[in-house]
C-alpha positions as CSV (number, residue, x, y, z in Angstrom):
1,X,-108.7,3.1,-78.4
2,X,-106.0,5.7,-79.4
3,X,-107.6,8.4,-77.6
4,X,-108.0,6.6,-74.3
5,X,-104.1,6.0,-74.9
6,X,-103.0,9.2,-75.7
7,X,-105.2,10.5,-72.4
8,X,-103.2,7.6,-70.3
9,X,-99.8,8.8,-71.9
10,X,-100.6,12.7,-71.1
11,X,-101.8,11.6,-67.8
12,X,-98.5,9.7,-66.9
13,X,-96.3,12.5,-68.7
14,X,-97.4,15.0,-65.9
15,X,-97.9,12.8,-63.0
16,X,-94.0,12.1,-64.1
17,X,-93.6,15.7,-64.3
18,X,-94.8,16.4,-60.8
19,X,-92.6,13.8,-59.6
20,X,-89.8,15.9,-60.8
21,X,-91.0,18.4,-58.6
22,X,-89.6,16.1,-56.0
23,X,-86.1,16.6,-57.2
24,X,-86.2,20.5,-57.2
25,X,-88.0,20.8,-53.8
26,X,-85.1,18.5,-52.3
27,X,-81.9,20.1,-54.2
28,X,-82.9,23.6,-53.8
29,X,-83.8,23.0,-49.9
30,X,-87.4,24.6,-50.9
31,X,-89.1,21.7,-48.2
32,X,-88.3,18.6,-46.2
33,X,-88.5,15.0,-48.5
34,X,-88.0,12.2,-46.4
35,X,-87.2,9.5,-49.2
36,X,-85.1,12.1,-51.3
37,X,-82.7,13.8,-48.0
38,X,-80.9,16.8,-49.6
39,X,-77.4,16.2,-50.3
40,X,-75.0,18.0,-52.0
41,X,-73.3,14.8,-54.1
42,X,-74.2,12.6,-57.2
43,X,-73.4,9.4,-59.0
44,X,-73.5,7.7,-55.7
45,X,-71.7,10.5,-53.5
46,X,-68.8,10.5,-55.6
47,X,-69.1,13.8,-57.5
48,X,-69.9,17.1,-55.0
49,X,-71.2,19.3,-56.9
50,X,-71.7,22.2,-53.6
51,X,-74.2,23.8,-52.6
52,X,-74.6,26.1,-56.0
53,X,-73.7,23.5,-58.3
54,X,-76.9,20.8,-56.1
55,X,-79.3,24.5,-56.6
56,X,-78.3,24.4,-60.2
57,X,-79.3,20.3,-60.4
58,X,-82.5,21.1,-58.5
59,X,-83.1,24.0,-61.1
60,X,-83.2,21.3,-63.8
61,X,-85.4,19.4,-62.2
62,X,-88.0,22.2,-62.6
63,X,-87.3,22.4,-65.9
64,X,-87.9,18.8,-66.2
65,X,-90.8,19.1,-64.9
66,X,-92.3,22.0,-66.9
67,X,-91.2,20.0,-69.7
68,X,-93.1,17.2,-69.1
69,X,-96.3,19.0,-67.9
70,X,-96.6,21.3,-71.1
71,X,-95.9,18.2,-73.2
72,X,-98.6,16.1,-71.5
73,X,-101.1,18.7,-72.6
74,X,-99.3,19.3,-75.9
75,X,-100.5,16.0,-76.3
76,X,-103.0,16.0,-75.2
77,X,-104.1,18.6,-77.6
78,X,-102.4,17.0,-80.7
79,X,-99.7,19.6,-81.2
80,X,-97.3,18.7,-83.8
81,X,-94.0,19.6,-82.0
82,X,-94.8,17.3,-78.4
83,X,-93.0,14.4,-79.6
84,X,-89.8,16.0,-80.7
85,X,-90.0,18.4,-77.3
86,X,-90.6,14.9,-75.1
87,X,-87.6,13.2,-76.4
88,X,-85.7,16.5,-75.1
89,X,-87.4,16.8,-72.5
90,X,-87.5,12.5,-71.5
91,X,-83.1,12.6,-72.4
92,X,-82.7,15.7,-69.7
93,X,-84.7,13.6,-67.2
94,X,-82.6,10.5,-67.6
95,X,-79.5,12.3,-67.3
96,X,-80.8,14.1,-64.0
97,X,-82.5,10.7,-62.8
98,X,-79.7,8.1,-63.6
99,X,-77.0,11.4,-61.7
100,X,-79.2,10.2,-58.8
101,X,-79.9,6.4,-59.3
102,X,-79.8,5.6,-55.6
103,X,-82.9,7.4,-55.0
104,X,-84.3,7.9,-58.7
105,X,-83.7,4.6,-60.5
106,X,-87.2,4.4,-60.8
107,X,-87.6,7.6,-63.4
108,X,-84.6,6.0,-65.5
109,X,-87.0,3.0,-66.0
110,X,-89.3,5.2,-66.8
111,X,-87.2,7.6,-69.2
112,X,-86.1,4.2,-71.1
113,X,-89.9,3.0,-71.3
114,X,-91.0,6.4,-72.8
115,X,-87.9,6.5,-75.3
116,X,-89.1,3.0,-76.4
117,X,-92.5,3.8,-76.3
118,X,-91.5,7.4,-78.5
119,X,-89.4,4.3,-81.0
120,X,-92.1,1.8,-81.3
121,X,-94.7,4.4,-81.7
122,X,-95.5,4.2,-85.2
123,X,-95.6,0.4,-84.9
124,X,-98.1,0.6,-82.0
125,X,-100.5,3.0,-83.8
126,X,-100.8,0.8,-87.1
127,X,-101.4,-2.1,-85.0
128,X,-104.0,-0.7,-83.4
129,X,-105.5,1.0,-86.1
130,X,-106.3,-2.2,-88.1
């Protein structure tokens, strides 16, 4: 039961990783995303960051999303350092996704369910180890 969890977890960890890509295609006008339009603004429109500062956003998108996707097979693989990289990794993400709530309120959900999940983990394994 554990392993089919930890293969769900590192399969949502990179799907959410690929979703970042989203973010970083948009913001660094690298292709056309009809549900996320490039803008240069934040926090609702109320912060322009330009047209450098929006590339620089975008950039940290990708590393979002390399985060997530060498985490998800980190692991995967049972790599002792995954958990303290994904709660890096999960804090930069809901600082880029809750910058952009109008469009990315879903990946703050996310973020809080994976910090939670990170918290409760211990809990969750014992009970599921009995």
């Amino acid at each position: 039961m554990l392993k089919i969890m930890l293969i769900i977890a590192s399969i949502v960890l990179f799907l959410h990783g690929l979703i970042h890509l989203m973010g970083t295609f948009a913001y660094m006008k690298l292709g056309v995303i009809q549900q996320l339009p490039y803008k240069t603004t934040v926090l609702g429109n109320r912060w322009d960051l330009g047209a450098g500062g929006i590339a620089v956003y975008g950039a940290l998108w990708a590393v979002a999303a390399i985060g997530f996707m060498v985490v998800a097979v980190a692991l995967f693989l049972g790599w002792s350092w995954s958990q303290p990289v994904l709660v890096g990794v999960t804090l930069l993400s809901l600082t880029l996704t809750a910058l952009d709530w109008d469009v990315a309120f879903a990946g703050v959900i996310l973020n809080f369910a994976i910090l939670a999940l990170i918290w409760l983990g211990p809990r969750i394994t014992s009970w599921f180890a009995r």
